[in-house]
N, C-alpha and C positions, 0 to 999 in steps of 0.2 A: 653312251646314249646320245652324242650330238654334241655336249657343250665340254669348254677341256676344264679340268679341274685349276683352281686357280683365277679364275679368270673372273677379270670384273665385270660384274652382272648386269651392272647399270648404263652401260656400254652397246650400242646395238649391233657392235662387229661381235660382241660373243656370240649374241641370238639369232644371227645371219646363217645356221646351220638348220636349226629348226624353223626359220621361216625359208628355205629351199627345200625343206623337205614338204613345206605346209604346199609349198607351188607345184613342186613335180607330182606329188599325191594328186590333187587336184589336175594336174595339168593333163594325166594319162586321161581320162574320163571326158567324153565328146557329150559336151555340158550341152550343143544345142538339139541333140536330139533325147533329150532329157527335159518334162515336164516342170514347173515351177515346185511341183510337190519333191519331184523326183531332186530337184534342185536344194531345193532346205535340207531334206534326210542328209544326201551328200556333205554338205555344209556342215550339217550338226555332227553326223560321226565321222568324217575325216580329222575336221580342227580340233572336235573336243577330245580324239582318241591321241593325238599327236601331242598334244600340250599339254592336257590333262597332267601329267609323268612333273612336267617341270612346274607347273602353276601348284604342284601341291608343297613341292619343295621351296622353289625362285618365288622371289618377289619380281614379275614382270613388270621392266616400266614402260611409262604411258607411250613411247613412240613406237617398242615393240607391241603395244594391243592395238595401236591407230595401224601400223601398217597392215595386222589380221584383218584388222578390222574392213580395210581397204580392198583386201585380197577378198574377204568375203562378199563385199559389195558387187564387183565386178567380176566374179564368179555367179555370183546370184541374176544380172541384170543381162552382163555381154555374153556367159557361159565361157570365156576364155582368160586367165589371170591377168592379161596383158593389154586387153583391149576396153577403152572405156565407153561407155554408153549413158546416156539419160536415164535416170531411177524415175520409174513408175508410181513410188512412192516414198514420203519420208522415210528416214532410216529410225529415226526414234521411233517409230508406229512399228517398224518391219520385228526391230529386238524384242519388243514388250510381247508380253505373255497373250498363247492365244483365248485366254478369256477376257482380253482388252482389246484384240481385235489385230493381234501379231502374228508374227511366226513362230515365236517362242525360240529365237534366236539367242537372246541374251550378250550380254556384255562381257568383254574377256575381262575389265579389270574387276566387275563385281565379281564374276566367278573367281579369279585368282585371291581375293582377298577372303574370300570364305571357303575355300582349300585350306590357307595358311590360318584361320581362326580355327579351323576344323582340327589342326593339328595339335594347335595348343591345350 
């Protein structure tokens, strides 16, 4: 599935497989002729379909969810993984729920931590 058995988790050269695949998924899709709505959907079911698999099982750490997190930002703003741009708006406003006035983005670590509580 991406990551080799064995291998230590905590470490962000393991997680360097599924965060290429989180770019090149994203990267195929010509973000700027694509709407802010059309933008989120993207967002939400690429990332959450890709990591989903390992957040249920891995404990993700924090510098693999900062760089999604990263990837998501400048997917969201520049439409390209690589290119950065000025944010339109807070990022803590963007994740929170939209009956708080978000995009219902959410958080990869809160999501991975209630995967692996879900398991239990």
């Amino acid at each position: 599935m991406g990551l080799s058995l064995g291998a230590n988790l905590k470490r962000l050269s393991t997680w360097k497989p599924i965060i290429k695949k989180i770019r090149t998924r994203l990267g195929m899709w010509k973000g700027r002729v694509l709407s802010m709505a059309g933008s989120v959907c993207l967002l939400k079911s690429v990332l959450s379909s890709l990591s989903l698999y390992y957040m249920f099982i891995f404990l993700m750490p924090k510098g693999v969810a900062r760089l999604i997190t990263t990837i998501q930002r400048r997917i969201l703003w520049a439409s390209v993984c690589t290119e950065r741009k000025v944010c339109k708006a807070v990022w803590h406003v963007i994740i929170g729920g939209k009956n708080k006035g978000g995009l219902g983005i959410g958080l990869f670590v809160g999501k991975n931590k209630a995967m692996l509580f879900k398991r239990l």
